[in-house]
N, CA, C and O atoms as a GROMACS GRO file, in nm:
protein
  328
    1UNK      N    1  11.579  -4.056  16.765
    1UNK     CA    2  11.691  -4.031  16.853
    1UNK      C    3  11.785  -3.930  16.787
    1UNK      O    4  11.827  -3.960  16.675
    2UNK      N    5  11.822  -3.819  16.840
    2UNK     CA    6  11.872  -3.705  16.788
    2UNK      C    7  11.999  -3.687  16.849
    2UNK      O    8  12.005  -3.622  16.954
    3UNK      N    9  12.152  -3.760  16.774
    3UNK     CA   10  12.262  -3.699  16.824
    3UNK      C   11  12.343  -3.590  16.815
    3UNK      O   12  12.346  -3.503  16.729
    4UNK      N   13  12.418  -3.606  16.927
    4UNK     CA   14  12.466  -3.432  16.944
    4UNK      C   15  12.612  -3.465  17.023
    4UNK      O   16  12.636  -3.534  17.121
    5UNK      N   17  12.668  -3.412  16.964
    5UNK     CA   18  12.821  -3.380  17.039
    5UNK      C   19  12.842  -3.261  17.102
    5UNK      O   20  12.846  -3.146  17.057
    6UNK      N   21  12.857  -3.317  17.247
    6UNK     CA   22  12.865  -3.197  17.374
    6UNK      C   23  12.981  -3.238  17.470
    6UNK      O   24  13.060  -3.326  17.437
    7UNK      N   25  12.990  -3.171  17.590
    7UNK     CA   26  13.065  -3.165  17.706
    7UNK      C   27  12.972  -3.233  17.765
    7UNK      O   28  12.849  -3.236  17.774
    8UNK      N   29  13.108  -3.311  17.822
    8UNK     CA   30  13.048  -3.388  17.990
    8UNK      C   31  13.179  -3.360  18.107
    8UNK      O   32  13.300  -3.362  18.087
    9UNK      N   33  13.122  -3.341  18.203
    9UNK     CA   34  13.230  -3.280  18.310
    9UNK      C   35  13.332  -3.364  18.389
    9UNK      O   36  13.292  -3.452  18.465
   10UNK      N   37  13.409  -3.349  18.379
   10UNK     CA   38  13.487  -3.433  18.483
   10UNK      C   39  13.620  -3.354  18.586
   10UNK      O   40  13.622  -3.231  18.581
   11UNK      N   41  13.671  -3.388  18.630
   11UNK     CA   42  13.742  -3.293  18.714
   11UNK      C   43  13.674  -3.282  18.882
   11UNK      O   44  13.564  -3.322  18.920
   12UNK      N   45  13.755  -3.229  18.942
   12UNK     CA   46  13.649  -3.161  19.072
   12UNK      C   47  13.632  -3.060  19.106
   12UNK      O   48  13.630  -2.988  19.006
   13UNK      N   49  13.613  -2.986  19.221
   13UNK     CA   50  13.519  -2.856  19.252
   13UNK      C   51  13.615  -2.762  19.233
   13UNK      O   52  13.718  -2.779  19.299
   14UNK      N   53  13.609  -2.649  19.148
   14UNK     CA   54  13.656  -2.567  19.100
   14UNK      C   55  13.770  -2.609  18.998
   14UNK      O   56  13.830  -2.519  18.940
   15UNK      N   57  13.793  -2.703  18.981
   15UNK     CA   58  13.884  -2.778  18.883
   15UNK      C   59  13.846  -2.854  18.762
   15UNK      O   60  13.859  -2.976  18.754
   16UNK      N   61  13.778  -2.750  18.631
   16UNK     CA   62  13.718  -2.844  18.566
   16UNK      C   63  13.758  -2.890  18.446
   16UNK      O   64  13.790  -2.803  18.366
   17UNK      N   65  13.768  -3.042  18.399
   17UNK     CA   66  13.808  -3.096  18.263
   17UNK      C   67  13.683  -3.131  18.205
   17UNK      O   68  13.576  -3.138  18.264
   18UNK      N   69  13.704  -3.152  18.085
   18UNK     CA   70  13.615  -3.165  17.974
   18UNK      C   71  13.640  -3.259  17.908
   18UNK      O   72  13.755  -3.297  17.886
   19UNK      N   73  13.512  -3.328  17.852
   19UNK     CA   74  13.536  -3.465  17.723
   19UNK      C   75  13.443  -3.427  17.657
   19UNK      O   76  13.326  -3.408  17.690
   20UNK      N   77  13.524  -3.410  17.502
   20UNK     CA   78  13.392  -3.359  17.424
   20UNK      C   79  13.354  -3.534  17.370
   20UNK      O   80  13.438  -3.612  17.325
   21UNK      N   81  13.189  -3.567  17.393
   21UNK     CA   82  13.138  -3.727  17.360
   21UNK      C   83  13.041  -3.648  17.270
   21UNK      O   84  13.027  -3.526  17.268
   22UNK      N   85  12.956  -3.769  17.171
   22UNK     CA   86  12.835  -3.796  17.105
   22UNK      C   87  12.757  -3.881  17.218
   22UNK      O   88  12.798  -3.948  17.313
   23UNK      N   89  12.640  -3.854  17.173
   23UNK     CA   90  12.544  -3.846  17.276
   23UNK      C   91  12.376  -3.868  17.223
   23UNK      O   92  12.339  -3.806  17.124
   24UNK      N   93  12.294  -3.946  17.285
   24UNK     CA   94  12.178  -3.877  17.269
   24UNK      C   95  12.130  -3.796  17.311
   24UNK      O   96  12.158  -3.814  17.430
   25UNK      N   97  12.063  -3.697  17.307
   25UNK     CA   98  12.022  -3.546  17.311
   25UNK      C   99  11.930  -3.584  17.459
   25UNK      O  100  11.916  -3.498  17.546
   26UNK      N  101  11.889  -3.680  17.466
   26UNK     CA  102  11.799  -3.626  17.607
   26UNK      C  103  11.876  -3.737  17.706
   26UNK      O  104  11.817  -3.808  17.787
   27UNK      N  105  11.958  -3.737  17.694
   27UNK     CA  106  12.064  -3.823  17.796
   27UNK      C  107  12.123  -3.739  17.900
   27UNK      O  108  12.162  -3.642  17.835
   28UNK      N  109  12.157  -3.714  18.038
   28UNK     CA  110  12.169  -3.676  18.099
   28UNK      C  111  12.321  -3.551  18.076
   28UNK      O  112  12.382  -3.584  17.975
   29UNK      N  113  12.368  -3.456  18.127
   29UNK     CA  114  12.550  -3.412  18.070
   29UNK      C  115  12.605  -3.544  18.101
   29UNK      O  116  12.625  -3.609  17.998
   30UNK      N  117  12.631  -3.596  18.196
   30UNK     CA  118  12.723  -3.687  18.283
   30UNK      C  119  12.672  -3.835  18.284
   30UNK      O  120  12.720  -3.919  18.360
   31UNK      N  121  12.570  -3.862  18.195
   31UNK     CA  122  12.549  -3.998  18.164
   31UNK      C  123  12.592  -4.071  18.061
   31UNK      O  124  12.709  -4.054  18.026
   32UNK      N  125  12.530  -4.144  18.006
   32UNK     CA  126  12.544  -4.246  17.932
   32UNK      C  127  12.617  -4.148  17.761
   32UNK      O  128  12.575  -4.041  17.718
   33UNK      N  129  12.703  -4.213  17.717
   33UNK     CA  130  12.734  -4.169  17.569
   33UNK      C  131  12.813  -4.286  17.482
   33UNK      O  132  12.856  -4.393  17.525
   34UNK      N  133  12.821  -4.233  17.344
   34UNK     CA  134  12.836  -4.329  17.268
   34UNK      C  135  12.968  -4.332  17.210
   34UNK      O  136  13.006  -4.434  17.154
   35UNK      N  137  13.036  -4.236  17.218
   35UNK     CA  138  13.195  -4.253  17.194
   35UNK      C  139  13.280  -4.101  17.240
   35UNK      O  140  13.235  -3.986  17.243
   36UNK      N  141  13.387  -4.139  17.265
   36UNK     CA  142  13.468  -4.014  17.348
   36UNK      C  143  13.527  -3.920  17.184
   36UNK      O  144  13.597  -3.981  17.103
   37UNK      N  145  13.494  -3.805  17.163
   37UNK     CA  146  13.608  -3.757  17.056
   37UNK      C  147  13.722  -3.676  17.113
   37UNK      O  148  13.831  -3.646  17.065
   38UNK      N  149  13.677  -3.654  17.205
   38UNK     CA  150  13.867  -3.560  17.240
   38UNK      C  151  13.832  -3.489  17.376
   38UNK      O  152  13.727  -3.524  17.431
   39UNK      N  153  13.897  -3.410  17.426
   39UNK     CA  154  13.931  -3.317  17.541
   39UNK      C  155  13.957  -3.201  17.548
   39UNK      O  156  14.030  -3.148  17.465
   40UNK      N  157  13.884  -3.116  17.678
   40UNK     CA  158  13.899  -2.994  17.672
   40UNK      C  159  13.945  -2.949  17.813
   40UNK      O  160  13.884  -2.979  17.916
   41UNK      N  161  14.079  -2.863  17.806
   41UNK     CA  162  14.116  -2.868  17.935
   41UNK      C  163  14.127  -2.690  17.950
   41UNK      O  164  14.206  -2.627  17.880
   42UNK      N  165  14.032  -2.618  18.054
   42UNK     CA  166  14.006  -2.461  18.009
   42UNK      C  167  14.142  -2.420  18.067
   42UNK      O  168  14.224  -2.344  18.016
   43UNK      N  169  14.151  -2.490  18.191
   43UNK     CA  170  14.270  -2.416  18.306
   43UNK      C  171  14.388  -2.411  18.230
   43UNK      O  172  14.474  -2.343  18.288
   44UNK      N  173  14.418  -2.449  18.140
   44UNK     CA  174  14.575  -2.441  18.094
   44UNK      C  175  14.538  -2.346  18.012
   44UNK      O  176  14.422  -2.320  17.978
   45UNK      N  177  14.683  -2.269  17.961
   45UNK     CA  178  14.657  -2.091  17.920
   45UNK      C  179  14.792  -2.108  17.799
   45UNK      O  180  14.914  -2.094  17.814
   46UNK      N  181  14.722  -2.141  17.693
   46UNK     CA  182  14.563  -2.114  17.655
   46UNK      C  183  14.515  -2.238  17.661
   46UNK      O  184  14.597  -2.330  17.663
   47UNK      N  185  14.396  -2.264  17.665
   47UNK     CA  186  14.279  -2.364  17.687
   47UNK      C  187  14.350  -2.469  17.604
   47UNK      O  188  14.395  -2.436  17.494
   48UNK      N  189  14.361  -2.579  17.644
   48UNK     CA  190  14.430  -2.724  17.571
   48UNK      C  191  14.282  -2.770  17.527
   48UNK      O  192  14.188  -2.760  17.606
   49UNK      N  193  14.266  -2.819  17.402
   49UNK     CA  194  14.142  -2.868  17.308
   49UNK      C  195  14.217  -2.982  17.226
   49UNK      O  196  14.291  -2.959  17.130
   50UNK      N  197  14.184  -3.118  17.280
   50UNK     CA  198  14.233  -3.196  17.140
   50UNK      C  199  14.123  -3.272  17.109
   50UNK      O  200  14.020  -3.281  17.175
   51UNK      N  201  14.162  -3.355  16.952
   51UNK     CA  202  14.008  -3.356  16.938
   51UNK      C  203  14.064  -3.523  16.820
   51UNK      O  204  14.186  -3.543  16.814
   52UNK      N  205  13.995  -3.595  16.763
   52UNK     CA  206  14.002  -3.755  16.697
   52UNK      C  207  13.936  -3.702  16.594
   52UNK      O  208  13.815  -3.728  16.594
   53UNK      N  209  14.000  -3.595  16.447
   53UNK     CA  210  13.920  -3.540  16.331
   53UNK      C  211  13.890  -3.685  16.226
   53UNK      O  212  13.863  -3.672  16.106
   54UNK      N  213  13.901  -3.824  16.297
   54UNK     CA  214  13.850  -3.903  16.214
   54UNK      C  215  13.702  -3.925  16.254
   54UNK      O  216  13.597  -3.930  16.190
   55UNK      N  217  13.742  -3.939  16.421
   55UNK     CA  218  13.612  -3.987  16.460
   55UNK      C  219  13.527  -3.854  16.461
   55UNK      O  220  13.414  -3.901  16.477
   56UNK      N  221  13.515  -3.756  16.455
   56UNK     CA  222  13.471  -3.634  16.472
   56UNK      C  223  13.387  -3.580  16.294
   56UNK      O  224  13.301  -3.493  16.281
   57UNK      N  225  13.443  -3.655  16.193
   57UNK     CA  226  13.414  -3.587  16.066
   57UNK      C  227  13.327  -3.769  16.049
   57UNK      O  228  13.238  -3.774  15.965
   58UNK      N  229  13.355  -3.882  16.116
   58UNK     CA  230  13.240  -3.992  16.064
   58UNK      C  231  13.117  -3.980  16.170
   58UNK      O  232  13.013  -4.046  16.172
   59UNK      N  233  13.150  -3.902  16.235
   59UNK     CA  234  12.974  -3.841  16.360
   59UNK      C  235  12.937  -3.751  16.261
   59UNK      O  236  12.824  -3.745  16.211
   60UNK      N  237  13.025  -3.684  16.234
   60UNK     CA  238  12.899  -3.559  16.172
   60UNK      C  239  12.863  -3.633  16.045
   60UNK      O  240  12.740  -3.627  16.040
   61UNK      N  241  12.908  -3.701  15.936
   61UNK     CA  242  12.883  -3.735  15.825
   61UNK      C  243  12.754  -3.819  15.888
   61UNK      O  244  12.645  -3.818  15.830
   62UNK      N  245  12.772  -3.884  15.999
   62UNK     CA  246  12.589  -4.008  16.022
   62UNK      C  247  12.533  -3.883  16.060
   62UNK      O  248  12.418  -3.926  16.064
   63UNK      N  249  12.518  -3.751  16.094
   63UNK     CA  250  12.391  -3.656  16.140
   63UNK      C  251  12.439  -3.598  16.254
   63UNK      O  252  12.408  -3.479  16.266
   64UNK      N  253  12.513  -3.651  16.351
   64UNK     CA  254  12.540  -3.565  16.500
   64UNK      C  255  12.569  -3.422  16.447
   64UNK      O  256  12.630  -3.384  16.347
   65UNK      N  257  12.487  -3.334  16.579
   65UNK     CA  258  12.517  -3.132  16.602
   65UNK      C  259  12.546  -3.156  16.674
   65UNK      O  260  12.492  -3.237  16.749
   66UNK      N  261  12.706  -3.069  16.703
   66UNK     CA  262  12.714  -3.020  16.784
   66UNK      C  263  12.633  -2.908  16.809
   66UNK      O  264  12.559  -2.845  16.732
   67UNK      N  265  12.666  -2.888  16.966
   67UNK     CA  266  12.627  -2.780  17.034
   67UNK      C  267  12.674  -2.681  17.017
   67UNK      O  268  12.771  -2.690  16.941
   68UNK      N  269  12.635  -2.506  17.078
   68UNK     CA  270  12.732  -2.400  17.043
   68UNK      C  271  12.847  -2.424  17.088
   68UNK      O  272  12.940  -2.416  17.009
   69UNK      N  273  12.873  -2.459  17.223
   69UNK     CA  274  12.992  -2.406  17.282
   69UNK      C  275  13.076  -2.569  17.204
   69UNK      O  276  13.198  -2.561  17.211
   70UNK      N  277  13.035  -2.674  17.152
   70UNK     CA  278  13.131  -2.733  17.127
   70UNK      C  279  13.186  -2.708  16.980
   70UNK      O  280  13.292  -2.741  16.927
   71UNK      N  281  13.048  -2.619  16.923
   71UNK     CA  282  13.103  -2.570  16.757
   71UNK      C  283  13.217  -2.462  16.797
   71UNK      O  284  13.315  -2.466  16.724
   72UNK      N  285  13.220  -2.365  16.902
   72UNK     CA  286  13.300  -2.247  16.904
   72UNK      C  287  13.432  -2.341  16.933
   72UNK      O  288  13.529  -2.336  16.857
   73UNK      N  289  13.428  -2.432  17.055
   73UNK     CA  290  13.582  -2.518  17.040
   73UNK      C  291  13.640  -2.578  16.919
   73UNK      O  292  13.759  -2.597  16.893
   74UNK      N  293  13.534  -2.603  16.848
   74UNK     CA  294  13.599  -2.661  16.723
   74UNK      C  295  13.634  -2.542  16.607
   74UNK      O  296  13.707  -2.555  16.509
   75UNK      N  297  13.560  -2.424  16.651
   75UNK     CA  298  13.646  -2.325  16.549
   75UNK      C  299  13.778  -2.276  16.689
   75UNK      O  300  13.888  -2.234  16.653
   76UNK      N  301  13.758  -2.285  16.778
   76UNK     CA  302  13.940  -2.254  16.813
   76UNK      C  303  14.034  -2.326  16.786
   76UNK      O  304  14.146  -2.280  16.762
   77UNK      N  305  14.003  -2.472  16.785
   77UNK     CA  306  14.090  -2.588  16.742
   77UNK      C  307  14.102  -2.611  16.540
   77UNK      O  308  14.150  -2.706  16.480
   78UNK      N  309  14.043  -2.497  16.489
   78UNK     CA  310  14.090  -2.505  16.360
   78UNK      C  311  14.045  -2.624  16.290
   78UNK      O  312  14.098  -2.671  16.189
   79UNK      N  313  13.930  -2.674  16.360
   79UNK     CA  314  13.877  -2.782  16.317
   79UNK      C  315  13.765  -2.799  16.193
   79UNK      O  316  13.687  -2.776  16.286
   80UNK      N  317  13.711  -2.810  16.118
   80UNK     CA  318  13.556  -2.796  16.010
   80UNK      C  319  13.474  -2.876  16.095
   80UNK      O  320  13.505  -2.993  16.118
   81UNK      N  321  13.352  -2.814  16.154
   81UNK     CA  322  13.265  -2.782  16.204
   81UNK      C  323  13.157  -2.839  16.140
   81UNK      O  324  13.068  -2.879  16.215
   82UNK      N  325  13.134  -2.860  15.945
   82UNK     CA  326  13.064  -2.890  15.906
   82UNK      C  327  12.947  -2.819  15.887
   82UNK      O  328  12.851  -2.871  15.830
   0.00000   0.00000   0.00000
């Protein structure tokens, strides 16, 4: 089982929010996950990104990748990426 920290969508049609979760890798975007680390909200200017750098640095220390687009949020949010 291969985890990964990604986006899952929430919001509605043309209105979209973001939760960046850990995940198993062949789990659906919008299904099942294993803990919330933070939020990504694009529409606000500039893009609102917050993020739980406890829970976020003890995922990556057990093995979770992120994805690209959630590694590029975490270098806008000034975050270590790992």
């Amino acid at each position: 089982m291969a985890v990964r920290i990604r986006l899952t969508r929430l919001g509605r049609k043309k209105k979209p929010f973001y939760r960046i979760i850990v995940t198993d890798s062949q789990s659906p975007r919008d299904g099942k996950f294993l803990d919330i680390l933070g939020t990504y909200d694009p529409l606000q200017d500039p893009a609102a990104i917050t993020i739980n750098n406890e829970k976020l640095q003890d995922w990556l220390g057990k093995g979770a990748l992120p994805t690209t687009t959630v590694k590029s949020l975490l270098k806008k949010s000034a975050v270590a990426a790992g």
